[in-house]
C-alpha positions as CSV (number, residue, x, y, z in Angstrom):
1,X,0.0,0.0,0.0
2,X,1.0,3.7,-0.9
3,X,0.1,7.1,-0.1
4,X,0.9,10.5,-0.7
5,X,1.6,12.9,2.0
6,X,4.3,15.7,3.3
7,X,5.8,15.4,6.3
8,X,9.3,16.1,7.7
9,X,11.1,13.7,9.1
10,X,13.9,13.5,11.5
11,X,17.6,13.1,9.3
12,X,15.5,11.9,6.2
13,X,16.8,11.9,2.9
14,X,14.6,11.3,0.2
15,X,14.7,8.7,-2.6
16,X,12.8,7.2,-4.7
17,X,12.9,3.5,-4.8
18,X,10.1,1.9,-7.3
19,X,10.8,2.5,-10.7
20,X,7.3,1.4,-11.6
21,X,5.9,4.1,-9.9
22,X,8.2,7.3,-10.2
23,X,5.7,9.7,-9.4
24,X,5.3,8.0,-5.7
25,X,8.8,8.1,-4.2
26,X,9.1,6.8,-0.5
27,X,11.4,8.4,2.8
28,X,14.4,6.5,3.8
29,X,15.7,7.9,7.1
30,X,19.2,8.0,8.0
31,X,18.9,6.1,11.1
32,X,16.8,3.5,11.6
33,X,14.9,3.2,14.8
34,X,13.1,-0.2,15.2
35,X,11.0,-1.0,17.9
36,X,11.5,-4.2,19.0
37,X,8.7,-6.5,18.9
38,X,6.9,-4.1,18.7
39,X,7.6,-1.9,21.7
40,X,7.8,-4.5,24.7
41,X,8.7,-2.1,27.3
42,X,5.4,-0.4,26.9
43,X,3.0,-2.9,25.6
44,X,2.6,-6.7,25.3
45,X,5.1,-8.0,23.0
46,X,4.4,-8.6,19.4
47,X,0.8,-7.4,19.7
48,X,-0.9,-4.8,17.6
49,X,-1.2,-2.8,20.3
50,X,2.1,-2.9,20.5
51,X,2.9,-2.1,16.8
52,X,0.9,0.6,17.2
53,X,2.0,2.7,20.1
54,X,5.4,1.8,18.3
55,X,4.0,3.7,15.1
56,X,3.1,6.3,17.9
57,X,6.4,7.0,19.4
58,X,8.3,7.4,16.1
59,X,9.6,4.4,15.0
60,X,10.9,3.6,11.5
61,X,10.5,0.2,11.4
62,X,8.4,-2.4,13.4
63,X,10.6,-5.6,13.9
64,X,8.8,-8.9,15.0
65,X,8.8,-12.2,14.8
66,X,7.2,-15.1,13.0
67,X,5.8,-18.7,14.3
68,X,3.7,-21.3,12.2
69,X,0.4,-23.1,13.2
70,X,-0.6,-26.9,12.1
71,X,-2.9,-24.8,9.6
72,X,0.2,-23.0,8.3
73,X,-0.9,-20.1,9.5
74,X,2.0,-17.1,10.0
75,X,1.4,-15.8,13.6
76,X,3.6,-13.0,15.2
77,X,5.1,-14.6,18.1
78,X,8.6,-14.6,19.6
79,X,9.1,-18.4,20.6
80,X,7.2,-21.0,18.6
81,X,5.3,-22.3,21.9
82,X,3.3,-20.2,24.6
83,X,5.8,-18.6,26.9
84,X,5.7,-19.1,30.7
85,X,6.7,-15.7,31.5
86,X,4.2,-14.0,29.6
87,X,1.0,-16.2,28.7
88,X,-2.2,-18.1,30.5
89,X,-4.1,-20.5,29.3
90,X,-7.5,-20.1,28.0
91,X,-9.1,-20.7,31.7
92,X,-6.7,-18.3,33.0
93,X,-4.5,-21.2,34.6
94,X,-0.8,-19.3,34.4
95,X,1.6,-21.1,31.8
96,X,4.2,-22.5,34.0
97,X,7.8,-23.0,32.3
98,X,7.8,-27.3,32.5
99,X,4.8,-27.3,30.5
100,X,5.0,-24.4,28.3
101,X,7.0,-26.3,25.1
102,X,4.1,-28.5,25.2
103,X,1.6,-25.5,23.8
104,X,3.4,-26.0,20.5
105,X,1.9,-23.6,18.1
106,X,3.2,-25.5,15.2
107,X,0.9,-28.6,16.7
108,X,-2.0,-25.7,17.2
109,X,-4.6,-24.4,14.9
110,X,-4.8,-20.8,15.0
111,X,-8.4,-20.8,16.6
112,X,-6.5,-22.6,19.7
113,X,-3.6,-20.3,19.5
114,X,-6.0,-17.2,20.1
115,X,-7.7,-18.8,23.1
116,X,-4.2,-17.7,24.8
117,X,-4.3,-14.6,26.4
118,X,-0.2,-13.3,26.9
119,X,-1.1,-9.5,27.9
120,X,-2.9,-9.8,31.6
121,X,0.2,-10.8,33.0
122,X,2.3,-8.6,31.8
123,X,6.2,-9.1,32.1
124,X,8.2,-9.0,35.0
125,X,11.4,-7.8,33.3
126,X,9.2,-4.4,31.8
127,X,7.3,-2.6,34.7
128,X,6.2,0.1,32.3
129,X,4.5,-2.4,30.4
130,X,0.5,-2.2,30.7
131,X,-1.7,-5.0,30.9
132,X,-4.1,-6.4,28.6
133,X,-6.0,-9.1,27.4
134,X,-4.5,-10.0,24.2
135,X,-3.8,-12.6,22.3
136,X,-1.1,-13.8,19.4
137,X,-2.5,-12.0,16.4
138,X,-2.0,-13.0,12.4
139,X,0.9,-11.4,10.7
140,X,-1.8,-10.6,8.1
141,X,-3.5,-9.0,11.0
142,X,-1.2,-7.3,11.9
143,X,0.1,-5.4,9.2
144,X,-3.8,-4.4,8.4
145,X,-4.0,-2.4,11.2
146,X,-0.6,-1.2,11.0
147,X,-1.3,0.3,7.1
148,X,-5.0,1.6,8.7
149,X,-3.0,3.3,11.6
150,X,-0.5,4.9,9.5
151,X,-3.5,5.8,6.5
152,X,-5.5,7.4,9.4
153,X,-2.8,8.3,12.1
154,X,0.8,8.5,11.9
155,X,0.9,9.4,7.7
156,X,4.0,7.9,7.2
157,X,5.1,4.1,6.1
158,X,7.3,2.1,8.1
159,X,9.6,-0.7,7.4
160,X,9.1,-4.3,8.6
161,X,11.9,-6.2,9.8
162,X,10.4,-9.8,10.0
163,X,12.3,-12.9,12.1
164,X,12.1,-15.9,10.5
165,X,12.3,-17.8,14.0
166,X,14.1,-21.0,12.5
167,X,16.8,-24.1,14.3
168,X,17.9,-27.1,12.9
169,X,16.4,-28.5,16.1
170,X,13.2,-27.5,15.7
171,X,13.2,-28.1,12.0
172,X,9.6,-30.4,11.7
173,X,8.9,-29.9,15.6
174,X,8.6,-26.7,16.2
175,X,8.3,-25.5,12.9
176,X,8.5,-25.9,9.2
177,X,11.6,-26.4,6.9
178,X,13.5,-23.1,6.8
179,X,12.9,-23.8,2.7
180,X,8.8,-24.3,3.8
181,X,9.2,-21.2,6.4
182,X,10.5,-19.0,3.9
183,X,8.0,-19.8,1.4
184,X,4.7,-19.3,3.4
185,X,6.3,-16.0,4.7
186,X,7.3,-14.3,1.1
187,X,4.0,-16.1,-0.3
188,X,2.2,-13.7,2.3
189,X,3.8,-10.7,3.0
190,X,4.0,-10.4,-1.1
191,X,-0.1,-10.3,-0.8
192,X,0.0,-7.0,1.5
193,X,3.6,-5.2,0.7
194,X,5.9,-3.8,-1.4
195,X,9.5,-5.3,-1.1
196,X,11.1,-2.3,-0.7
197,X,9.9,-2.1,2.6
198,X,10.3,-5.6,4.2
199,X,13.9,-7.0,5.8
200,X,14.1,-10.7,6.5
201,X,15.9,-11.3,9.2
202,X,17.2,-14.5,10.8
203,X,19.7,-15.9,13.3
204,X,19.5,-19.2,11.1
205,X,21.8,-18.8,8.4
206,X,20.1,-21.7,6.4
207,X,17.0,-19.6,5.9
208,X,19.1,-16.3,4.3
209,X,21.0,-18.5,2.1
210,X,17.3,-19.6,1.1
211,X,16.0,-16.2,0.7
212,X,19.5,-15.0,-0.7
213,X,19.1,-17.9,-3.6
214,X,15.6,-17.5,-4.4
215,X,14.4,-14.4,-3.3
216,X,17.7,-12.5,-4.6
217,X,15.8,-8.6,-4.4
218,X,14.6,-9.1,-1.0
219,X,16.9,-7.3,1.8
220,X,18.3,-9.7,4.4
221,X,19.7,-8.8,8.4
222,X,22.0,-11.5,9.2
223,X,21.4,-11.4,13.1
224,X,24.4,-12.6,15.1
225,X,24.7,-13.2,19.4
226,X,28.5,-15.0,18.7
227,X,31.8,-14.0,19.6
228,X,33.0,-14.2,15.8
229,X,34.3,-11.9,14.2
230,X,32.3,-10.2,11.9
231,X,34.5,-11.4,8.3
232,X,33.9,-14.8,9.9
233,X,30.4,-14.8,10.1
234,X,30.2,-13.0,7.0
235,X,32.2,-16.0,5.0
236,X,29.8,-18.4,7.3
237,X,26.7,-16.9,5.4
238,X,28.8,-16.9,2.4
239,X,27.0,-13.1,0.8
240,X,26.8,-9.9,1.8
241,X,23.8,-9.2,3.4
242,X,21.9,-5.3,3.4
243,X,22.1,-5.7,7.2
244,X,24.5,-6.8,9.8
245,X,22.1,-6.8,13.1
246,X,24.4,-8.0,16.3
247,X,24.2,-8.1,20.1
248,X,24.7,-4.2,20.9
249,X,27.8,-5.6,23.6
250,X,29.4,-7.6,20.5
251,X,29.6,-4.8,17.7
252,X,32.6,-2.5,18.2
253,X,33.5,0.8,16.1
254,X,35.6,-0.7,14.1
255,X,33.4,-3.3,13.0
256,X,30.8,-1.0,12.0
257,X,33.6,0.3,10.1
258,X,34.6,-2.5,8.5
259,X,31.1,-2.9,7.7
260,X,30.5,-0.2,6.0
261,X,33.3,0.1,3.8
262,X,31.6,-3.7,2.4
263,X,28.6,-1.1,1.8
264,X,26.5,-3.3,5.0
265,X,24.1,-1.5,7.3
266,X,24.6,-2.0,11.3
267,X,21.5,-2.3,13.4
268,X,22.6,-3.9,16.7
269,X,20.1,-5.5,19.3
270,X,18.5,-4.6,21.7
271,X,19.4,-1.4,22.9
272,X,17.5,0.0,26.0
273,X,19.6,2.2,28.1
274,X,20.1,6.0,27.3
275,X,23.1,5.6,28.0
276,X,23.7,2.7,25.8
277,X,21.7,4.3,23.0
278,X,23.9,7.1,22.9
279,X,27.1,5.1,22.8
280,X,25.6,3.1,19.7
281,X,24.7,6.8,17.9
282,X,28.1,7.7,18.4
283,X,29.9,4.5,17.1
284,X,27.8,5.5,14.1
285,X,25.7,2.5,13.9
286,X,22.7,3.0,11.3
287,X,20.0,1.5,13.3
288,X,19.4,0.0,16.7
289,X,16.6,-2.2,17.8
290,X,14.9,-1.2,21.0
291,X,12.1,-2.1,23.6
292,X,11.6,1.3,24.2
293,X,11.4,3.6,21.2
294,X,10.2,6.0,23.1
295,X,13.8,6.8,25.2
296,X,15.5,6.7,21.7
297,X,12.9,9.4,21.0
298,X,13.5,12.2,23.5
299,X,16.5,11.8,22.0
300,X,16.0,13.2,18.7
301,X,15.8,9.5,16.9
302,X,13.3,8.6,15.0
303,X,10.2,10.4,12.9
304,X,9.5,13.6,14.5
305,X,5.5,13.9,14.3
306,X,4.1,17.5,13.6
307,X,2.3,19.0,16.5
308,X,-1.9,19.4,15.6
């Protein structure tokens, strides 16, 4: 979906990026504030209500992740089974953590999957976050009422960074084939969006090699939590990817460096401390991926909205 407005954004340069429509050219801005699963620290995690106070604080791209059902349907959750620390069962019995792999959502239809409510608990680790009844929505869903938010709201497209949540050991367990994965995913988000503003992202290198293969104009984050060095990882995944998305405590300056003289974005995960937000601005990282969009805000990052 498309639409034309003026707005001025934060460090934005503009571009235009579909040569099929050159009259409808998009914003790319400079730095790249994601909020992490949507926002977490504010709102239950990979929710729409979390996508769309996200949308609300300024955020340039909404990163999330993606789970399977037995109906192969994509639903937006961060671990492939019903999470102790966040969700209840659909009498309200808690989730406890020796049960919880057994709510496997890839052995779930969707119908059983939203009898789940993982809001009314909140988290522990977020204080700020409210609570709500809410369950695991549709990535479909999801980016519906995202494009109606930013149609009647916000006026300005984001970017969506989307996990393809993927492990050898889980292959057939706890989800499809990364090859299957893959395929359901572009199959869908090709229904609702244009390309140039979707980012796969994985941990599993098997799926970007997929993606890299077959999908060879789709923009890939090679996400990264070992103590490599960054040429090693990068020979690993044997391409250069658009992103290189790391552990904020593993990236240094002179790997974003390095990075960027092989032309690869840094967006490093997940930054939630003003403190360490400002030392990841400074190492002149392009991105970072945050809980709390908001902090990175009041600091000047992000889509500046236009007082009413």
């Amino acid at each position: 979906m498309k639409f034309s407005f003026t707005i001025f954004l934060i460090s934005a340069i503009f571009i235009q990026v579909n040569a099929q429509t050159p009259s409808k050219p998009i914003y790319i801005p400079k730095f790249d504030l994601q909020g992490h699963r949507g926002a977490r620290g504010l709102k239950p995690e990979n929710t729409i209500p979390a996508f769309l106070v996200a949308l609300d604080t300024g955020v340039t791209t909404l990163e999330l992740d993606l789970a399977v059902t037995k109906d192969k349907q994509l639903v937006v959750s961060h671990e492939p089974w019903m999470s102790a620390a966040i969700c209840s069962e659909p009498d309200g019995t808690p989730v406890t953590a020796r049960e919880e792999k057994k709510f496997n959502i890839f052995q779930m239809s969707y119908d059983e999957v939203k009898q789940f409510d993982c809001g009314s608990r909140g988290n522990p680790k977020f204080p700020e976050q409210q609570k709500m009844k809410v369950y695991k929505p549709l990535l479909s869903d999801v980016i519906a009422a995202v494009e109606d938010h930013i149609r009647n709201r916000t006026q300005y497209e984001v970017d969506y960074n989307i996990e393809i949540k993927s492990s050898p050991e889980g292959d057939n367990k706890f989800h499809p084939s990364p090859q299957e994965f893959s395929d359901l995913a572009y199959n869908l988000i090709d229904q609702y969006l244009p390309w140039e503003r979707v980012v796969i992202q994985s941990f599993d290198f098997r799926v970007l090699k997929y993606w890299h293969e077959k999908y060879p104009a789709v923009r890939l984050a090679a996400l990264v939590e070992n103590t490599k060095t960054v040429s090693s990882n990068l020979e690993q995944l044997g391409f250069t990817p658009s992103v290189y998305s790391p552990y904020f405590k593993l990236i240094s300056a002179e790997d974003v460096q390095y990075l960027h003289q092989h032309k690869v974005r840094v967006i490093p995960w997940t930054v939630n401390e003003t403190d360490d937000i400002k030392k990841m601005r400074h190492m002149g990282v392009d991105g970072l991926i945050t809980d709390y969009p908001n902090k990175a805000a009041q600091l000047g990052l992000g889509i500046k909205r236009p007082k009413n």
